[in-house]
NUDRENGU-633590 format. One record per residue (C-alpha): residue number from 1; residue in three letters; x, y, z. Coordinates in steps of 0.05 Angstrom, whole numbers, always signed. Example, Ala and Ser with C-alpha at 12.3 -4.5 7.8 and 13.67 -1.06 7.14 Angstrom:
# NUDRENGU-633590
<rec><n>1</n><res>ala</res><u>+246</u><v>-90</v><w>+156</w></rec>
<rec><n>2</n><res>ser</res><u>+273</u><v>-21</v><w>+143</w></rec>
//
This chain:
# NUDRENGU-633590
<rec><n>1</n><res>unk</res><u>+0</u><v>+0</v><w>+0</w></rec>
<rec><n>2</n><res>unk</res><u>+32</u><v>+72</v><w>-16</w></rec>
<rec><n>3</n><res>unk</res><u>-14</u><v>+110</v><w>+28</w></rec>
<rec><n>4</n><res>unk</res><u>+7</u><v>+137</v><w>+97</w></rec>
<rec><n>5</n><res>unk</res><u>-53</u><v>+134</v><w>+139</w></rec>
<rec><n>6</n><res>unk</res><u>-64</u><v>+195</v><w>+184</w></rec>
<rec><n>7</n><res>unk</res><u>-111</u><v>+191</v><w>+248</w></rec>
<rec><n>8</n><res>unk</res><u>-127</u><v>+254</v><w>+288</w></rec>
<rec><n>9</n><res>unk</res><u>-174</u><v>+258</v><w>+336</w></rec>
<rec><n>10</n><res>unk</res><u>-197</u><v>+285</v><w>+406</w></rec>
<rec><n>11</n><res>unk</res><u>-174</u><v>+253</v><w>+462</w></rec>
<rec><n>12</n><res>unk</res><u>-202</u><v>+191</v><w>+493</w></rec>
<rec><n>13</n><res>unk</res><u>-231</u><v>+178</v><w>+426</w></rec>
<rec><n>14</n><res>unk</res><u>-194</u><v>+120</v><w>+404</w></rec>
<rec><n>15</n><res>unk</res><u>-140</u><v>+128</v><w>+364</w></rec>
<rec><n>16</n><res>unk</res><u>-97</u><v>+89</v><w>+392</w></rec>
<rec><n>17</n><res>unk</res><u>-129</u><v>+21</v><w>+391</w></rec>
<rec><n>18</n><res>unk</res><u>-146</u><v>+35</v><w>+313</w></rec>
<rec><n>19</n><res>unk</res><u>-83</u><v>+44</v><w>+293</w></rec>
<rec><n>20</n><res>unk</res><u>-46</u><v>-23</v><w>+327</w></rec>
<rec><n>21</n><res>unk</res><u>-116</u><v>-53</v><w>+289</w></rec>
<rec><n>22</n><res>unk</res><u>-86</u><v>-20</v><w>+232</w></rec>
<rec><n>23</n><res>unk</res><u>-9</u><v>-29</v><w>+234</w></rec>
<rec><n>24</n><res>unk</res><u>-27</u><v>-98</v><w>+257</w></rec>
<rec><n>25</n><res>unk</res><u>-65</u><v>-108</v><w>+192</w></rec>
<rec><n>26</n><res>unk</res><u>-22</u><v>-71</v><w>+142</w></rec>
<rec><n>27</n><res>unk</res><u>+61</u><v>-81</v><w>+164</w></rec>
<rec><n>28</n><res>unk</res><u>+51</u><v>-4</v><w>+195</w></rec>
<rec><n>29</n><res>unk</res><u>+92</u><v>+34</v><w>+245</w></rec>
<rec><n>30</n><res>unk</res><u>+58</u><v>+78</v><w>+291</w></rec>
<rec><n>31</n><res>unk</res><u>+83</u><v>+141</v><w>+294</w></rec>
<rec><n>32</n><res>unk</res><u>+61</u><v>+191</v><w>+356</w></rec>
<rec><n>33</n><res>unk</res><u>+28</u><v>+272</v><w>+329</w></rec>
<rec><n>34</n><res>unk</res><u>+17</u><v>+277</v><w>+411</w></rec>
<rec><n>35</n><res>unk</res><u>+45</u><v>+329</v><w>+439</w></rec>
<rec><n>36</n><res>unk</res><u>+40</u><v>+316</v><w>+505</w></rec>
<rec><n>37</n><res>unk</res><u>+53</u><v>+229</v><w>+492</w></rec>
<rec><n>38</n><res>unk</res><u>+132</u><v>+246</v><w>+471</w></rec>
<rec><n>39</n><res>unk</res><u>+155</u><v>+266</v><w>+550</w></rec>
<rec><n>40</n><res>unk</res><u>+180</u><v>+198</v><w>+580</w></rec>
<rec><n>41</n><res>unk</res><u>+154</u><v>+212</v><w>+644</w></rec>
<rec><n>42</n><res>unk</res><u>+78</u><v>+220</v><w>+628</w></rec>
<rec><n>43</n><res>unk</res><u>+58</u><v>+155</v><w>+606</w></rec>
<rec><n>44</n><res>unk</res><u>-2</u><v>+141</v><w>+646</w></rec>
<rec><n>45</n><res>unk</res><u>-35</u><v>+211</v><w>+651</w></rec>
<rec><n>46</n><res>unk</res><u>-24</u><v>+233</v><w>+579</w></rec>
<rec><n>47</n><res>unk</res><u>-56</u><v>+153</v><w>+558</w></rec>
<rec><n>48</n><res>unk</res><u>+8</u><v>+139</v><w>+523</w></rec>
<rec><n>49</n><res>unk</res><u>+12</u><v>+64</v><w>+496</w></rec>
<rec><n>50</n><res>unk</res><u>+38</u><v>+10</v><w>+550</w></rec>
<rec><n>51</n><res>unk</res><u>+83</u><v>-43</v><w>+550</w></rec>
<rec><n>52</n><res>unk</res><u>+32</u><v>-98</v><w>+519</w></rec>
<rec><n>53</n><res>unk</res><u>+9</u><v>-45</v><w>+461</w></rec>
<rec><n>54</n><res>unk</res><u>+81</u><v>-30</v><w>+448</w></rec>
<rec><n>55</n><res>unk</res><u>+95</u><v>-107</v><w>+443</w></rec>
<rec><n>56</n><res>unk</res><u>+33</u><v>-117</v><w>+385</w></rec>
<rec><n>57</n><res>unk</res><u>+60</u><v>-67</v><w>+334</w></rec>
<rec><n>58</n><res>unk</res><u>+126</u><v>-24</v><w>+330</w></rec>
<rec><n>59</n><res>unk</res><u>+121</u><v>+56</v><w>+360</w></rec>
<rec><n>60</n><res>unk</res><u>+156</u><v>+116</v><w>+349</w></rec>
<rec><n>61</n><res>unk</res><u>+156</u><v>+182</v><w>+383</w></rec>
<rec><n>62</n><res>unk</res><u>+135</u><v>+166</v><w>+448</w></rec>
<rec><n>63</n><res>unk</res><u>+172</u><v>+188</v><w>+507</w></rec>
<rec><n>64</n><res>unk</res><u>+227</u><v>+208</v><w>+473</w></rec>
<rec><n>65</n><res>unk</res><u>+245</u><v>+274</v><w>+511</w></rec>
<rec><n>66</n><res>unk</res><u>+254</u><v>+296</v><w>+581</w></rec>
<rec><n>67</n><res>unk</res><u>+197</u><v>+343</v><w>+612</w></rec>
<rec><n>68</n><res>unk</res><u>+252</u><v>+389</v><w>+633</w></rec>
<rec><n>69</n><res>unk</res><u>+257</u><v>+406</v><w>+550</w></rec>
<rec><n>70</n><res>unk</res><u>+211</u><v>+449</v><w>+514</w></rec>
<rec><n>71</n><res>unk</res><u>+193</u><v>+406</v><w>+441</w></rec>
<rec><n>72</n><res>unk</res><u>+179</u><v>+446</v><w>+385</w></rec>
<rec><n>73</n><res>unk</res><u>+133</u><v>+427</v><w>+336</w></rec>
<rec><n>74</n><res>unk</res><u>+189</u><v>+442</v><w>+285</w></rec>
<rec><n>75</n><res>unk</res><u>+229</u><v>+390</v><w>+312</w></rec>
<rec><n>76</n><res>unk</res><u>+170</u><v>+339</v><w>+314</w></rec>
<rec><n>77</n><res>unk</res><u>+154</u><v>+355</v><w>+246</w></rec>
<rec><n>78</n><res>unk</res><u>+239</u><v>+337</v><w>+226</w></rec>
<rec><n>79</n><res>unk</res><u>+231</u><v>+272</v><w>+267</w></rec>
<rec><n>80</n><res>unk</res><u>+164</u><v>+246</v><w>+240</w></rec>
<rec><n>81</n><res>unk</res><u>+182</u><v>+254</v><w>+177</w></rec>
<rec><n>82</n><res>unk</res><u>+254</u><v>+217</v><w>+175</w></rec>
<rec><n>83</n><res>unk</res><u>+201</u><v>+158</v><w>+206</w></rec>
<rec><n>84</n><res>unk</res><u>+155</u><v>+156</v><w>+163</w></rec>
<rec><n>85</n><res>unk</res><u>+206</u><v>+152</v><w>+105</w></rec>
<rec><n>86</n><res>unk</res><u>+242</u><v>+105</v><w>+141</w></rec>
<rec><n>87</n><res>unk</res><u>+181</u><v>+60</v><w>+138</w></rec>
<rec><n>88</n><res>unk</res><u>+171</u><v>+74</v><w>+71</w></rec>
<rec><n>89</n><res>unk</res><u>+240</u><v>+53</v><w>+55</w></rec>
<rec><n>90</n><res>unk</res><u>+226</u><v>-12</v><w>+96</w></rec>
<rec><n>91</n><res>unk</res><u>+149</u><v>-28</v><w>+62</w></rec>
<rec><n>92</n><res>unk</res><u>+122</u><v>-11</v><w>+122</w></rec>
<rec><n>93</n><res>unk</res><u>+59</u><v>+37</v><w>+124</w></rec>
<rec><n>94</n><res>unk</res><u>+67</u><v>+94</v><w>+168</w></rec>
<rec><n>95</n><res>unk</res><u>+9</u><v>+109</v><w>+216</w></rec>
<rec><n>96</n><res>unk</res><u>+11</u><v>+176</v><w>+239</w></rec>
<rec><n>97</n><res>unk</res><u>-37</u><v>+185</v><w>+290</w></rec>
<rec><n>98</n><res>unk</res><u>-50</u><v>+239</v><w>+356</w></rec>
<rec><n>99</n><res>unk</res><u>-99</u><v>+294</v><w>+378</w></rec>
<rec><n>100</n><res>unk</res><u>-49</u><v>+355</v><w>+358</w></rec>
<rec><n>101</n><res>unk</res><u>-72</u><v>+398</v><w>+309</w></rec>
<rec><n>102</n><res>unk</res><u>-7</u><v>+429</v><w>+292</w></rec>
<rec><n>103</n><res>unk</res><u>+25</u><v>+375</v><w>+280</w></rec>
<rec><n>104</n><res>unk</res><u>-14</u><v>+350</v><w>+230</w></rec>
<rec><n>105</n><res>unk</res><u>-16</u><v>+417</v><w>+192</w></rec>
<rec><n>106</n><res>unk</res><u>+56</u><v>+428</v><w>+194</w></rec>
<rec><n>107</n><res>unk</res><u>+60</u><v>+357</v><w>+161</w></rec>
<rec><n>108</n><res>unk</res><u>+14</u><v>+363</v><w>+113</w></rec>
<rec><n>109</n><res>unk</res><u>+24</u><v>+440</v><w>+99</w></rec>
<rec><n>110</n><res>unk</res><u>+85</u><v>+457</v><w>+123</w></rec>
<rec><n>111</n><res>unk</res><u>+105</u><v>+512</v><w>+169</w></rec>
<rec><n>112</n><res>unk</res><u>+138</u><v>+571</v><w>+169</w></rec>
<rec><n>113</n><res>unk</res><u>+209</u><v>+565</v><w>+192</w></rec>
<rec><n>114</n><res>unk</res><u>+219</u><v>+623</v><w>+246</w></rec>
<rec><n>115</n><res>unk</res><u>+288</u><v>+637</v><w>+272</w></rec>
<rec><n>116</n><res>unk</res><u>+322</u><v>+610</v><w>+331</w></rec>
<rec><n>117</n><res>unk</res><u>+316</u><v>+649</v><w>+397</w></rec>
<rec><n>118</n><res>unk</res><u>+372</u><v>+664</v><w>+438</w></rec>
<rec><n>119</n><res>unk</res><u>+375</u><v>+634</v><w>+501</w></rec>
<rec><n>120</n><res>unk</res><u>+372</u><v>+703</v><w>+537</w></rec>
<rec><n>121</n><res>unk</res><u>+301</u><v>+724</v><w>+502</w></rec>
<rec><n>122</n><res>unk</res><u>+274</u><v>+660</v><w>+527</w></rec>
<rec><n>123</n><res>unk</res><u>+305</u><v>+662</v><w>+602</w></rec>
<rec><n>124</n><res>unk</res><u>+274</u><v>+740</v><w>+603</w></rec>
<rec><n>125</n><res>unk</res><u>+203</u><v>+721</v><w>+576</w></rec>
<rec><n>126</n><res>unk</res><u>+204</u><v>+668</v><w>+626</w></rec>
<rec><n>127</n><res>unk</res><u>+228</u><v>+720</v><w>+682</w></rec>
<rec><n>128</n><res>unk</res><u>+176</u><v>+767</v><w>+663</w></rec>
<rec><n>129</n><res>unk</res><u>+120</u><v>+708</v><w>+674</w></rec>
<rec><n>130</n><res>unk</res><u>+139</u><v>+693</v><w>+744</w></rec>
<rec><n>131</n><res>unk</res><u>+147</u><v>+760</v><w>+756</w></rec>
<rec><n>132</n><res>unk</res><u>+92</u><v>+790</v><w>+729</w></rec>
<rec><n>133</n><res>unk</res><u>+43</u><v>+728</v><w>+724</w></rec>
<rec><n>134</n><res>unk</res><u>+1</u><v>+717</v><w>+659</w></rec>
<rec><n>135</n><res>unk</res><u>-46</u><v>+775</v><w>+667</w></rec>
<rec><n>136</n><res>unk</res><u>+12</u><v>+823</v><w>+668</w></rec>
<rec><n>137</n><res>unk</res><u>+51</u><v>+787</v><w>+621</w></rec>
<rec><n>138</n><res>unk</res><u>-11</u><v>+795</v><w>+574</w></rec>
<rec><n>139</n><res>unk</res><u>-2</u><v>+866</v><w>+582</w></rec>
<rec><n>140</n><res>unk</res><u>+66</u><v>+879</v><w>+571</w></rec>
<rec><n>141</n><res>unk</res><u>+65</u><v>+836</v><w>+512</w></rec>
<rec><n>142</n><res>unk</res><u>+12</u><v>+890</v><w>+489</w></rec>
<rec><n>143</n><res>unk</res><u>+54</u><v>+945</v><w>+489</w></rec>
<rec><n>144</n><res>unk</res><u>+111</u><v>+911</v><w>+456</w></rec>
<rec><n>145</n><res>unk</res><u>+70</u><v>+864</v><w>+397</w></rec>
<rec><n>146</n><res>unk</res><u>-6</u><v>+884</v><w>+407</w></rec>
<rec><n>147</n><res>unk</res><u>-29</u><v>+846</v><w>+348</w></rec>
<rec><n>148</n><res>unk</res><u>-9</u><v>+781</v><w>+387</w></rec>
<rec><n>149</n><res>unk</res><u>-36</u><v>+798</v><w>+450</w></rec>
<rec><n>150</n><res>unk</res><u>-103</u><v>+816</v><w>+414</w></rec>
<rec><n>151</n><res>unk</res><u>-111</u><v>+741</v><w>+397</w></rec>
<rec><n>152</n><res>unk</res><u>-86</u><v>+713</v><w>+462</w></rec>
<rec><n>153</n><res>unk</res><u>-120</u><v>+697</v><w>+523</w></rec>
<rec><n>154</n><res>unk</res><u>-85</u><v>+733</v><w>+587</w></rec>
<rec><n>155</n><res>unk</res><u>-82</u><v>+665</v><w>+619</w></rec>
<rec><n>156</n><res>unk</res><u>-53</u><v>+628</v><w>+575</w></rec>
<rec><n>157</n><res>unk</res><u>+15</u><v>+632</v><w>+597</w></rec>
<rec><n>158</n><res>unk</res><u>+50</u><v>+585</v><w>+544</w></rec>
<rec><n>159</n><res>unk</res><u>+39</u><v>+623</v><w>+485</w></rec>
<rec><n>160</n><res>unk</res><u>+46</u><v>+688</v><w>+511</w></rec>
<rec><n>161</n><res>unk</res><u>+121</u><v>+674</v><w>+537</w></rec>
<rec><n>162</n><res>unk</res><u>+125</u><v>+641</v><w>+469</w></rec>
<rec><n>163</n><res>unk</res><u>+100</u><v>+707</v><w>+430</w></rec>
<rec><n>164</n><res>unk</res><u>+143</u><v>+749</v><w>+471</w></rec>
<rec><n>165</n><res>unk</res><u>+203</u><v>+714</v><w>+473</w></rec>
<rec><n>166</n><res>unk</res><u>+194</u><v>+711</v><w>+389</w></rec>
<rec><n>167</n><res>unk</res><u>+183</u><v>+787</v><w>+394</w></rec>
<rec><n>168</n><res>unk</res><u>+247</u><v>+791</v><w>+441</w></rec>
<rec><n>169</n><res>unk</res><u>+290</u><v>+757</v><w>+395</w></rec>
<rec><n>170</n><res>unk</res><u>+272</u><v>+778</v><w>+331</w></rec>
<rec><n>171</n><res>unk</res><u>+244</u><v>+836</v><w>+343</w></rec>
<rec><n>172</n><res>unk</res><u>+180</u><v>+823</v><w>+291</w></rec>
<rec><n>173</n><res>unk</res><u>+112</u><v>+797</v><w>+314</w></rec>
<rec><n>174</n><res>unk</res><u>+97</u><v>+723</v><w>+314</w></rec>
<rec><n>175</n><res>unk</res><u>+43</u><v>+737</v><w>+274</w></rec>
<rec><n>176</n><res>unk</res><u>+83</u><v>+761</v><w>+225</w></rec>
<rec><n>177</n><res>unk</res><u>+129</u><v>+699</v><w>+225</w></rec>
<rec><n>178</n><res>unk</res><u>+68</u><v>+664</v><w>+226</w></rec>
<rec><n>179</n><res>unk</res><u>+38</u><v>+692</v><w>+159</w></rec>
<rec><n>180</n><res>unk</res><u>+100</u><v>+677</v><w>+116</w></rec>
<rec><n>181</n><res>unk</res><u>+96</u><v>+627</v><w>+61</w></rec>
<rec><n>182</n><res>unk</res><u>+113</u><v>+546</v><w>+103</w></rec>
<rec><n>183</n><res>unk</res><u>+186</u><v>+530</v><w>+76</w></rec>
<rec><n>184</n><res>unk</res><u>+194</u><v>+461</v><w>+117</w></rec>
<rec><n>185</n><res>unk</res><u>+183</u><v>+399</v><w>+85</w></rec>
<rec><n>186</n><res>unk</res><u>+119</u><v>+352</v><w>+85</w></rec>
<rec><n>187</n><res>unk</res><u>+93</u><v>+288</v><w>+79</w></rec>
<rec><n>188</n><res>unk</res><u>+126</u><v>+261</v><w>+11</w></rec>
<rec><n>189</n><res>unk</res><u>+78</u><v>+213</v><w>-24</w></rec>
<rec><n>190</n><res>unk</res><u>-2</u><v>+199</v><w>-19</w></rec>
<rec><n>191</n><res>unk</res><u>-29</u><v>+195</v><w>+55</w></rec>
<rec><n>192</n><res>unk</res><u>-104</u><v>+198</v><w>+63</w></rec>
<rec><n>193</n><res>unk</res><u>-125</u><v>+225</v><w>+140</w></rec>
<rec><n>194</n><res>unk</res><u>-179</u><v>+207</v><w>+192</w></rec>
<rec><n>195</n><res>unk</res><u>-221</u><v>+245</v><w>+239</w></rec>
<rec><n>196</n><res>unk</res><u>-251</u><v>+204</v><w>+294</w></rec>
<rec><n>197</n><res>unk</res><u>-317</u><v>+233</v><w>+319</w></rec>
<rec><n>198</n><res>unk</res><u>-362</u><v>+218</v><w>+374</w></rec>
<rec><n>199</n><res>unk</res><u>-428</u><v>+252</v><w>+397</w></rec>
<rec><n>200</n><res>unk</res><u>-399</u><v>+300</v><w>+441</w></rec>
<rec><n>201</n><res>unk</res><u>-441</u><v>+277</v><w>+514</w></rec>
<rec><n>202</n><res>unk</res><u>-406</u><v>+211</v><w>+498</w></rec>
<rec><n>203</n><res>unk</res><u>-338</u><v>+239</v><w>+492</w></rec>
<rec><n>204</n><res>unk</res><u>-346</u><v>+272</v><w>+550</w></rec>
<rec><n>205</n><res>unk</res><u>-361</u><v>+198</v><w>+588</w></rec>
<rec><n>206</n><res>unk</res><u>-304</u><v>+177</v><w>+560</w></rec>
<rec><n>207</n><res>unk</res><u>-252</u><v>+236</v><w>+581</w></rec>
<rec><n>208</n><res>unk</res><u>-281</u><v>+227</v><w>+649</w></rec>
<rec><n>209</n><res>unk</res><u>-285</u><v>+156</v><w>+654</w></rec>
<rec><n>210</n><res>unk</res><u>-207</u><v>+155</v><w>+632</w></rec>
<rec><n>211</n><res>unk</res><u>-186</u><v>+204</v><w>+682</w></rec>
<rec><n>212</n><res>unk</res><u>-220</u><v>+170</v><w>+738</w></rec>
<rec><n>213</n><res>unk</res><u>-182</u><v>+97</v><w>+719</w></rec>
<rec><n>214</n><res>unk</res><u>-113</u><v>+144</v><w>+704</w></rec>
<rec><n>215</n><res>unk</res><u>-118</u><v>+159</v><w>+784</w></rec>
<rec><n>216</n><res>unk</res><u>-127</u><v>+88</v><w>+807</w></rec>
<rec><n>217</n><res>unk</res><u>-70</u><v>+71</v><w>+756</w></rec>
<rec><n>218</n><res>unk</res><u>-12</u><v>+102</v><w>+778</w></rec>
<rec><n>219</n><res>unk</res><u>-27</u><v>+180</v><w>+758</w></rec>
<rec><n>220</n><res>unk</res><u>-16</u><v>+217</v><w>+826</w></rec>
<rec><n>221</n><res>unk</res><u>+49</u><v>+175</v><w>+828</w></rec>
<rec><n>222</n><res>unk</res><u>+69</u><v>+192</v><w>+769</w></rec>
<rec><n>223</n><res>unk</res><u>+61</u><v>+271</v><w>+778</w></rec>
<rec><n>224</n><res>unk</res><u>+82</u><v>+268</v><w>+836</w></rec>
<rec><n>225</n><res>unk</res><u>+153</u><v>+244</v><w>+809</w></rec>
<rec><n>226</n><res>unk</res><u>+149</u><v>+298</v><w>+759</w></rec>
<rec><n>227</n><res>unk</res><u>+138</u><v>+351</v><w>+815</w></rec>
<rec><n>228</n><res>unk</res><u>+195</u><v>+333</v><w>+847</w></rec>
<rec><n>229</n><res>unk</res><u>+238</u><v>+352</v><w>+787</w></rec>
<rec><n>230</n><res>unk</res><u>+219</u><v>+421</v><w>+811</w></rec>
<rec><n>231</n><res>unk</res><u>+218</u><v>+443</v><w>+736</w></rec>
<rec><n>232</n><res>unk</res><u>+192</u><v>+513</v><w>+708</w></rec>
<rec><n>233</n><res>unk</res><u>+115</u><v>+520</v><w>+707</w></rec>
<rec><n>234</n><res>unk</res><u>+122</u><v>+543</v><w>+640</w></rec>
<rec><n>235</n><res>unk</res><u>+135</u><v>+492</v><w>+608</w></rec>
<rec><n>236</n><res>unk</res><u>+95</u><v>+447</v><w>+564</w></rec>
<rec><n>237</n><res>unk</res><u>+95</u><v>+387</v><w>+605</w></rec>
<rec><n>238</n><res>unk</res><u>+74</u><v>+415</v><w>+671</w></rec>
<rec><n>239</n><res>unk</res><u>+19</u><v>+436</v><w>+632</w></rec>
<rec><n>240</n><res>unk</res><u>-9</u><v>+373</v><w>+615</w></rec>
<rec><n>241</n><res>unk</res><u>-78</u><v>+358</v><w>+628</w></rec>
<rec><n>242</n><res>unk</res><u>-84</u><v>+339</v><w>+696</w></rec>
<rec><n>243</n><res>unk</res><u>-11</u><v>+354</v><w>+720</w></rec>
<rec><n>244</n><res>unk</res><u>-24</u><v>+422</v><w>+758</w></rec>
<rec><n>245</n><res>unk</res><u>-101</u><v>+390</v><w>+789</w></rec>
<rec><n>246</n><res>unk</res><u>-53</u><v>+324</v><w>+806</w></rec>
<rec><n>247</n><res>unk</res><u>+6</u><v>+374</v><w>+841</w></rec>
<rec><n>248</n><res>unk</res><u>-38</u><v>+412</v><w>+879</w></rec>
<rec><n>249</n><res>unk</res><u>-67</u><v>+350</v><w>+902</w></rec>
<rec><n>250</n><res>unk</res><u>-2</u><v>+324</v><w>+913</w></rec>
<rec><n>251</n><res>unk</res><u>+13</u><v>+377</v><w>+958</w></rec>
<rec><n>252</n><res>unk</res><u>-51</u><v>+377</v><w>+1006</w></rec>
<rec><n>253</n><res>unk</res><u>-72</u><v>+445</v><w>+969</w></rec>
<rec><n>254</n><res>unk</res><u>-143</u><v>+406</v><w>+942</w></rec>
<rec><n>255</n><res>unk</res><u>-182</u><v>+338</v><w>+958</w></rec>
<rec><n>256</n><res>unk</res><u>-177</u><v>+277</v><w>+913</w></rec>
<rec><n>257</n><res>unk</res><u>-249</u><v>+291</v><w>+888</w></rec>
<rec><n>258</n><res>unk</res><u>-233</u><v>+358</v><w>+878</w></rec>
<rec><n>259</n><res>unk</res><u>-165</u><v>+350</v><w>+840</w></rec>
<rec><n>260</n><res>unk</res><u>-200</u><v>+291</v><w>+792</w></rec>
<rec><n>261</n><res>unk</res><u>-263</u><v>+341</v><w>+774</w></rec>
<rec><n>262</n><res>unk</res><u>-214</u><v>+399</v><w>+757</w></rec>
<rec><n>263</n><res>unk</res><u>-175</u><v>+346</v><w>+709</w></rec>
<rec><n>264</n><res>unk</res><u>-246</u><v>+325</v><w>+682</w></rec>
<rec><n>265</n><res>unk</res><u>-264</u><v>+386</v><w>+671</w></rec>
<rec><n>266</n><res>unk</res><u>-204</u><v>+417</v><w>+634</w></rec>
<rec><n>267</n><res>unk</res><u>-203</u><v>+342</v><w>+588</w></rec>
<rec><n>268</n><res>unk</res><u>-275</u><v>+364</v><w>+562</w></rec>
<rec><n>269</n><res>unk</res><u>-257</u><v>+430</v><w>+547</w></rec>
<rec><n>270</n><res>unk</res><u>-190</u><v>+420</v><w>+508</w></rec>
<rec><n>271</n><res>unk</res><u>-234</u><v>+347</v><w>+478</w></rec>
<rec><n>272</n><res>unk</res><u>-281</u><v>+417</v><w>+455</w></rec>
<rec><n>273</n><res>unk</res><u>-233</u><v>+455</v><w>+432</w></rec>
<rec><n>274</n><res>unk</res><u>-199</u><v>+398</v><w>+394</w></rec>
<rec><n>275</n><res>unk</res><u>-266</u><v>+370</v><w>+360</w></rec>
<rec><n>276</n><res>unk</res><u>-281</u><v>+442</v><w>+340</w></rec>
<rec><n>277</n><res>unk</res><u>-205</u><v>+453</v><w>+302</w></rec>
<rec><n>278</n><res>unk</res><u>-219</u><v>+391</v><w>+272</w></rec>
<rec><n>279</n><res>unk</res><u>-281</u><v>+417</v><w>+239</w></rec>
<rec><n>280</n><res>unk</res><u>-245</u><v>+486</v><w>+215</w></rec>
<rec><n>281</n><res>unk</res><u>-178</u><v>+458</v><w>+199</w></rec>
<rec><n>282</n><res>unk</res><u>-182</u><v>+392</v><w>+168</w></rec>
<rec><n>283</n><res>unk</res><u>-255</u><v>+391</v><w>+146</w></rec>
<rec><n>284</n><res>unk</res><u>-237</u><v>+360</v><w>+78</w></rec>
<rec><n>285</n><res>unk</res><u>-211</u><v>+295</v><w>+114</w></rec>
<rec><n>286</n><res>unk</res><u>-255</u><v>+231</v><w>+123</w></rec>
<rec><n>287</n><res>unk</res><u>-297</u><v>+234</v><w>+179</w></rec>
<rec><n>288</n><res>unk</res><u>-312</u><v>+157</v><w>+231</w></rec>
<rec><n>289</n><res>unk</res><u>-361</u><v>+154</v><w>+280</w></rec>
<rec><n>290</n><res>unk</res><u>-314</u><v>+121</v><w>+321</w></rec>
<rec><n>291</n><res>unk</res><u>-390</u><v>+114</v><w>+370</w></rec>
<rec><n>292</n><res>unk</res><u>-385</u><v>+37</v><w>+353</w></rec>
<rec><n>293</n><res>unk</res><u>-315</u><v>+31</v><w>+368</w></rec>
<rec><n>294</n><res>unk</res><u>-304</u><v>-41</v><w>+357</w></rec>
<rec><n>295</n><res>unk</res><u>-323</u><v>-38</v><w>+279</w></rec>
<rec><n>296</n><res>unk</res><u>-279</u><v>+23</v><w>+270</w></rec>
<rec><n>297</n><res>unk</res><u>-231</u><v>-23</v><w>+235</w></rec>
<rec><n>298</n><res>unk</res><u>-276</u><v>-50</v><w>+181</w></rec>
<rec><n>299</n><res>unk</res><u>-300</u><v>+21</v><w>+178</w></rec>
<rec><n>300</n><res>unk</res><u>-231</u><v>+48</v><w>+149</w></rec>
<rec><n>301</n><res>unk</res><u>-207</u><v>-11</v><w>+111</w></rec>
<rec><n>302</n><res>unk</res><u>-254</u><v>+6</v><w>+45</w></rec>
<rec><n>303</n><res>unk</res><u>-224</u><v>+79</v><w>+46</w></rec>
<rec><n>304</n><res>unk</res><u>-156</u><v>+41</v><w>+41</w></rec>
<rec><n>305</n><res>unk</res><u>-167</u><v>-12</v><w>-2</w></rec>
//
């Protein structure tokens, strides 16, 4: 088969038991678009595939960086591709499948390449969070690039120390950067993508089901491990779903009940936001009712075939 097969899909929705169905079915390797499932120590509350699923069909990009390192999605983009040639070049099928959005427009469309940033812009816009907090990072950010802080929330500290570090160390707006032509490479040869989609009361069940079992599974352990790293808020992985509910727990701050409805709660609304970037983003890819989950198989193979 020459087609890569590309899954996205909000979380808890199944993509990763379709596409060990798939790989399992077709000589494919599995190749992670999570952004969240390539930190090696989240594997339990970011549902990353265990041991056994490992064992049934060969993985790539999963927990392949340390928390303590920001990942671009310019270097995912470099990595998955050099995979899923090398499965190409090995007559294997690459299965590209995750919930991140930008990921799978930067490999289908390409991205546009911005500069590196010194060291020093990145250590100040991370100063100027803790020193300031979001809110007031928000607002410095709008006298210095107001165009970016127009389309930003003022709590949403990632991207705000990532526009103002860009605007720091390049000294042009990162939605300037953002608006010139894509210059990396993308996916050579066909590919055909996926959307899984469920009602969205069901999806819900799901996220909240899953974060429920991710507690009696080893989550709390696991974050509490990562706490003790004493790593920058800022950064990606302490901003996992989950991982600041599961700290404060962690630390006595909240009550078990409390912590898992706060991790419930932000699942269904970044599950939302997902299913709704889906719809604007990639509307031209197939759509699954991935409702009846244990026919999604025979669902895709006629799209493939």
């Amino acid at each position: 088969m020459d087609n890569a097969i590309l899954i996205a899909g909000p979380t808890a929705s199944g993509k990763s038991r379709l596409a060990i169905d798939l790989a399992r079915a077709l000589n494919g390797v599995i190749i992670n678009a999570d952004s969240m499932q390539v930190y090696a120590e989240l594997r339990v509350l970011t549902a990353r595939p265990d041991a056994d699923e490992e064992a049934a069909a060969p993985h790539r990009l999963y927990g392949i960086t340390s928390a303590a390192a920001p990942f671009s999605a310019g270097r995912w983009l470099e990595l998955a591709l050099a995979e899923a040639v090398a499965a190409r070049e090995s007559g294997q099928v690459p299965i590209i499948v995750g919930g991140t959005g930008l990921y799978f427009q930067a490999l289908t469309e390409g991205m546009a390449e911005i500069p590196d940033i010194s060291e020093q812009a990145r250590a100040e816009a991370r100063s100027m969070l803790e020193e300031l907090g979001a809110a007031g990072l928000h607002a410095l950010l709008g006298e210095r690039d107001p165009i970016m802080a127009e389309r930003l929330k003022p709590t949403d500290s990632q991207r705000l120390v990532r526009a103002y570090e860009v605007m720091l160390g390049t000294g042009v707006s990162l939605a300037e950067w953002q608006q010139c032509p894509a210059t990396t490479p993308i996916l050579p040869g066909p590919w055909l993508g996926f959307v899984l989609d469920w009602p969205r009361v069901d999806l819900y069940r799901r996220c909240d089901e899953r974060l429920a079992g991710m507690l009696k599974h080893g989550a709390l352990d696991e974050v509490a491990r990562l706490a003790s790293m004493n790593l920058d808020p800022a950064l990606p992985a302490m901003k996992a779903l989950g991982v600041p509910d599961l700290i404060r727990l962690s630390r006595g701050e909240i009550s078990r009940d409390a912590a898992l409805a706060a991790a419930q709660q932000a699942t269904r609304r970044y599950a939302k936001r997902q299913m709704t970037w889906f719809r604007s983003k990639i509307y031209a890819w197939n759509r699954l009712n991935a409702q009846d989950s244990e026919r999604l198989f025979e669902k895709i193979i006629p799209f493939i075939t």
